[in-house]
C-alpha positions as a printed Julia matrix, in Angstrom:
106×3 Matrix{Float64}:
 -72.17  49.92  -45.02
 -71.87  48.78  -41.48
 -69.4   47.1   -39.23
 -71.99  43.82  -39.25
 -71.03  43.58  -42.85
 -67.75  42.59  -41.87
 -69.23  39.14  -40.21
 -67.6   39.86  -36.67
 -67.75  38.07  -33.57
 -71.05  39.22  -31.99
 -68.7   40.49  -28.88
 -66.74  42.55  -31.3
 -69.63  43.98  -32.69
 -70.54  45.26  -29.35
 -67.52  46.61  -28.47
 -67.73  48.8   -31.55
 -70.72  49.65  -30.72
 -70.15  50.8   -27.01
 -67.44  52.62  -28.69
 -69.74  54.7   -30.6
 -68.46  53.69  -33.94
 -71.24  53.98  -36.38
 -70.27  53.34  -40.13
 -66.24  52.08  -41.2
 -64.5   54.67  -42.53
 -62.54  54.26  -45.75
 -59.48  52.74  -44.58
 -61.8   50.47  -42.32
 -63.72  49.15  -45.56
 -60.97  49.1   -47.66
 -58.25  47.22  -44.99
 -60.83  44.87  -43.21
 -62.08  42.66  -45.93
 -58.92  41.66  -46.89
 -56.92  41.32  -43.66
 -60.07  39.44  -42.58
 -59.27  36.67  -45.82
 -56.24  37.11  -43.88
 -53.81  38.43  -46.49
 -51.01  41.32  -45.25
 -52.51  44.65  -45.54
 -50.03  47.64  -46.27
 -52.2   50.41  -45.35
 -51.9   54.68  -45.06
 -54.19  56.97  -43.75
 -54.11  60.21  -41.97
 -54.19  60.41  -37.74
 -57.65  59.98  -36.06
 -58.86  57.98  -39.83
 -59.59  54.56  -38.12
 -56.4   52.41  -38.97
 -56.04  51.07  -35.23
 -59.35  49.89  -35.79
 -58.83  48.54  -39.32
 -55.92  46.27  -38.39
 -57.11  45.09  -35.02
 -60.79  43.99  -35.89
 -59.85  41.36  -37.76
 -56.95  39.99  -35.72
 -59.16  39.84  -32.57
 -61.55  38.26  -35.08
 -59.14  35.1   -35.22
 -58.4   35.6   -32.05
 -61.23  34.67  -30.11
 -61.96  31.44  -28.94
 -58.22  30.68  -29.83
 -56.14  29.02  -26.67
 -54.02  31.49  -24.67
 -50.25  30.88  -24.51
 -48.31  30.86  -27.96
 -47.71  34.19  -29.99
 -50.92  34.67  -32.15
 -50.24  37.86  -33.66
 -47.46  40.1   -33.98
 -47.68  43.82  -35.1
 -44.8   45.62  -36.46
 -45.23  49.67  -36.64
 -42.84  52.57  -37.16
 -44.05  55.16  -34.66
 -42.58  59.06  -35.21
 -43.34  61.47  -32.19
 -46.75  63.33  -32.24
 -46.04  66.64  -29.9
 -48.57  67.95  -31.88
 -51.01  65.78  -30.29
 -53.71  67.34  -28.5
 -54.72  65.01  -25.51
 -58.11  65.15  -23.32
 -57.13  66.96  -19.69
 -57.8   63.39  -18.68
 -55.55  61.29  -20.53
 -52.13  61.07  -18.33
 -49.26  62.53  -20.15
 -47.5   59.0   -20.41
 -50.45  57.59  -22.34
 -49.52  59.96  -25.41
 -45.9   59.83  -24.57
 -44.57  56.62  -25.39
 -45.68  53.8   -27.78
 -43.93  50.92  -28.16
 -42.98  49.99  -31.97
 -43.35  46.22  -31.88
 -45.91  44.29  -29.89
 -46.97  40.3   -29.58
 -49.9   39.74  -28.28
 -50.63  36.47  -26.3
């Protein structure tokens, strides 16, 4: 399976390209098809497993081409502390410090 099988936005599939993503991983085929249809998708996978991926696809799916403005999507995540979490030497501490546990995007 690939990520074209999901019928993306040609500038989504790109991005997940540049991003080196290659096939969907299970929670990827599993969550996108139906959040996609856009029915709620309760969804639990271990760290690193794709879920980011899986939820935002298909909301930037509906997304684009959409008016800016109004509250189009609103994300609602429980968030426990990772200290465990080994960052690149790169990545500024703040970046795996602190994520916030609701966000709207506009």
């Amino acid at each position: 399976m690939s990520f074209s099988e999901f019928q993306l936005h040609p500038d989504l599939l790109r991005g997940v390209e540049a991003l080196g993503f290659q096939a969907p991983t299970p929670i990827q085929r599993d969550a996108i098809p139906p959040a996609m249809a856009g029915r709620d998708v309760l969804a639990c996978a271990m760290t690193g497993s794709g879920k980011t991926a899986a939820f935002l696809l298909p909301i930037l799916q509906r997304l684009i081409g959409l008016p800016r403005g109004t509250t189009r999507a609103l994300i609602i995540a429980e968030f426990s502390p990772m200290p465990a979490v080994k960052t690149k030497p790169s990545t500024p501490p703040s970046a795996a410090a602190s994520i916030p546990a609701l966000s709207a995007i506009r």
